[in-house]
C-alpha positions in Angstrom: 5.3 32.5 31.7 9.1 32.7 31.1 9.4 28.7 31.7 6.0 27.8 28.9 7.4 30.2 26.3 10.9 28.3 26.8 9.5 25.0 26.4 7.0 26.1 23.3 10.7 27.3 21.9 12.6 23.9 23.0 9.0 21.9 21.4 9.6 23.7 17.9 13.1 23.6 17.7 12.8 19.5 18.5 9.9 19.7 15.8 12.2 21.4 13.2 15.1 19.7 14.0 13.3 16.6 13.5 12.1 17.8 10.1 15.4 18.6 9.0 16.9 15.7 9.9 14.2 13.4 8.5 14.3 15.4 5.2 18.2 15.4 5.0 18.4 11.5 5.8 15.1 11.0 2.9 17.7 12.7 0.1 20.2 10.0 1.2 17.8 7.3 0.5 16.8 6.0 -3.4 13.5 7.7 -4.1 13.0 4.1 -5.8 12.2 0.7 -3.7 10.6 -2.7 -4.2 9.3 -4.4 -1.4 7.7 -8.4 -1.8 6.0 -10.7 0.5 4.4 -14.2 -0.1 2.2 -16.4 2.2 0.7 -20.1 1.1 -2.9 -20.3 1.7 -5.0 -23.5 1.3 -7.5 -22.3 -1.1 -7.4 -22.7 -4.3 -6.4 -19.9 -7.0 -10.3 -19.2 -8.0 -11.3 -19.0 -4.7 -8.4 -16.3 -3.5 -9.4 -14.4 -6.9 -13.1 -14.0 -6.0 -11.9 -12.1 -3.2 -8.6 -10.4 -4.7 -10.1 -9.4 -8.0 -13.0 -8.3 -6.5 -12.1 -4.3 -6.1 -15.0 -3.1 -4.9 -15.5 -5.6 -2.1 -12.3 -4.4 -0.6 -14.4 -1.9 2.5 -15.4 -5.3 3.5 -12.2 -7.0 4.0 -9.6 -4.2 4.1 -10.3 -2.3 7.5 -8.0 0.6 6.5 -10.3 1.0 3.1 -13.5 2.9 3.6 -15.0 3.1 0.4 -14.1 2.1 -3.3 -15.9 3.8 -5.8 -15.3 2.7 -9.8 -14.1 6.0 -11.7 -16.0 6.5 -15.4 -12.4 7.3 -17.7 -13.2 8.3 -21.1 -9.9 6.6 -22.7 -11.1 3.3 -21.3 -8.9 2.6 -18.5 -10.7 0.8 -15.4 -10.2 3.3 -12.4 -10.9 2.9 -9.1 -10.9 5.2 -6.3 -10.1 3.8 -2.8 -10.9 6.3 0.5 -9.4 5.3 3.5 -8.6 7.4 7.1 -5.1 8.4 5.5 -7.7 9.8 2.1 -8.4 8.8 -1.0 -6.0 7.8 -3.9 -7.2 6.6 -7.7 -5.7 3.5 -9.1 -5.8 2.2 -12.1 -5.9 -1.4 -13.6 -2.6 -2.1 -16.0 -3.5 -6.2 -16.1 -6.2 -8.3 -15.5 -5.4 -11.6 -15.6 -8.0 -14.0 -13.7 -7.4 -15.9 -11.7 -3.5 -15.5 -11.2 -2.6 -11.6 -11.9 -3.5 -8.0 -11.1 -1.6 -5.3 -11.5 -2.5 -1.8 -10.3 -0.9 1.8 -9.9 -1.8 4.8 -8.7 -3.6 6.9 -11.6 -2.4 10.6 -10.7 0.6 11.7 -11.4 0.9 14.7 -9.0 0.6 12.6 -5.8 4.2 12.5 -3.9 3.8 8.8 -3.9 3.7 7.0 -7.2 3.5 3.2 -7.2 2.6 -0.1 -8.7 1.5 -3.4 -7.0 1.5 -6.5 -8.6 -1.0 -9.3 -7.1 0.1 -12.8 -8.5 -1.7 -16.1 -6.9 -0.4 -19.5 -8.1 -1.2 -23.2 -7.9 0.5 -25.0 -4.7 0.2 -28.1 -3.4 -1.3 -26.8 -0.5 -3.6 -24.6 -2.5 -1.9 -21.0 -4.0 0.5 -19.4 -3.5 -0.3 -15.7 -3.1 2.5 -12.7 -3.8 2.1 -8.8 -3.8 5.3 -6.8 -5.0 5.5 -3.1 -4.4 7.3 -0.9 -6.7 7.3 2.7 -5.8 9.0 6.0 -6.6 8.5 8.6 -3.5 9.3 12.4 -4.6 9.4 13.9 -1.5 12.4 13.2 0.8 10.8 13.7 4.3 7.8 11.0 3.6 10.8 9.1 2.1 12.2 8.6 5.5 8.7 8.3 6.7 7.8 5.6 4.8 11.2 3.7 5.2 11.8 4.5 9.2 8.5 4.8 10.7 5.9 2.7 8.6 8.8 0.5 6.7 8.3 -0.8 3.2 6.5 -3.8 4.0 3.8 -2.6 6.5 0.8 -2.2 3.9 1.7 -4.9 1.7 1.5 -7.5 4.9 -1.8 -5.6 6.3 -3.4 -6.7 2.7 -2.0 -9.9 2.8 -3.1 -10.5 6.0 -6.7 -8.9 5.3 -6.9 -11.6 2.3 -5.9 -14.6 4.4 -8.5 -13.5 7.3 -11.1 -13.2 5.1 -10.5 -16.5 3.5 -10.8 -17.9 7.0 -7.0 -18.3 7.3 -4.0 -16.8 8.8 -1.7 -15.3 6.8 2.4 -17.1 7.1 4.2 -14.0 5.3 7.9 -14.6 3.9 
């Protein structure tokens, strides 16, 4: 019994430790970041907006996204909340711009994660050219380290990017 209650004690102290460490290291890091990534695909800008613009069709291209529901906001703002495994976080539309920009940014201003994305698909010769740009502002110091060390800046713009290109029937080339 001696030998489980040691390694139970050894277990939190690594968990603790590890908490620490990861919060200490998050206060080093800018709370602020922007993180950009840009692929060509051969469709043209119409056709990538009937997908991109399409909000509420994102359960059926996104596999992280479960449901999106459209949120009725009496001040005339178009809300949407989005419910994935991780939960559900309400966005809001800033710009509207078919068929080359949408902007979006997360509606509530007590989540430890606030954020803006800015979707912008241009003419190329090989079709458009498609670019999402996070900005973000991370409160807490631990998921700050989180989000930098473990999932890095870039991992949920390139799992859109590449969502978009696969259900355009193409494969997604990120710079």
């Amino acid at each position: 019994m001696r030998a489980a209650a040691r390694t139970l004690l050894a277990i939190g102290a690594f968990v603790a430790l590890a908490v620490v460490g990861g919060t200490l290291v998050g206060l080093a890091l800018p709370a602020s970041h922007v993180a950009a990534r840009t692929m060509a695909l051969h469709k043209p800008p119409d056709a990538v907006w009937a997908v991109a613009g399409d909000l509420g069709s994102a359960p059926e291209w996104k596999k992280a996204v479960l449901k999106v529901e459209r949120v009725p906001d009496g001040r005339g703002r178009e809300l949407w909340r989005e419910t994935s495994k991780m939960g559900s976080v309400l966005y809001e539309t800033v710009e509207r711009r078919a068929p080359s920009r949408l902007v979006r940014r997360i509606a509530d201003p007590a989540s430890g994660f606030q954020g803006e994305w800015t979707f912008e698909i241009a003419p190329a010769p090989e079709g458009s050219r498609v670019s999402l740009t996070e900005r973000a502002d991370i409160k807490n110091p631990l998921f700050r380290f989180v989000y930098r060390f473990v999932f890095g800046h870039h991992r949920f713009i390139d799992a859109h990017l590449r969502a978009l290109a696969r259900r355009l029937g193409e494969k997604a080339e990120l710079r």
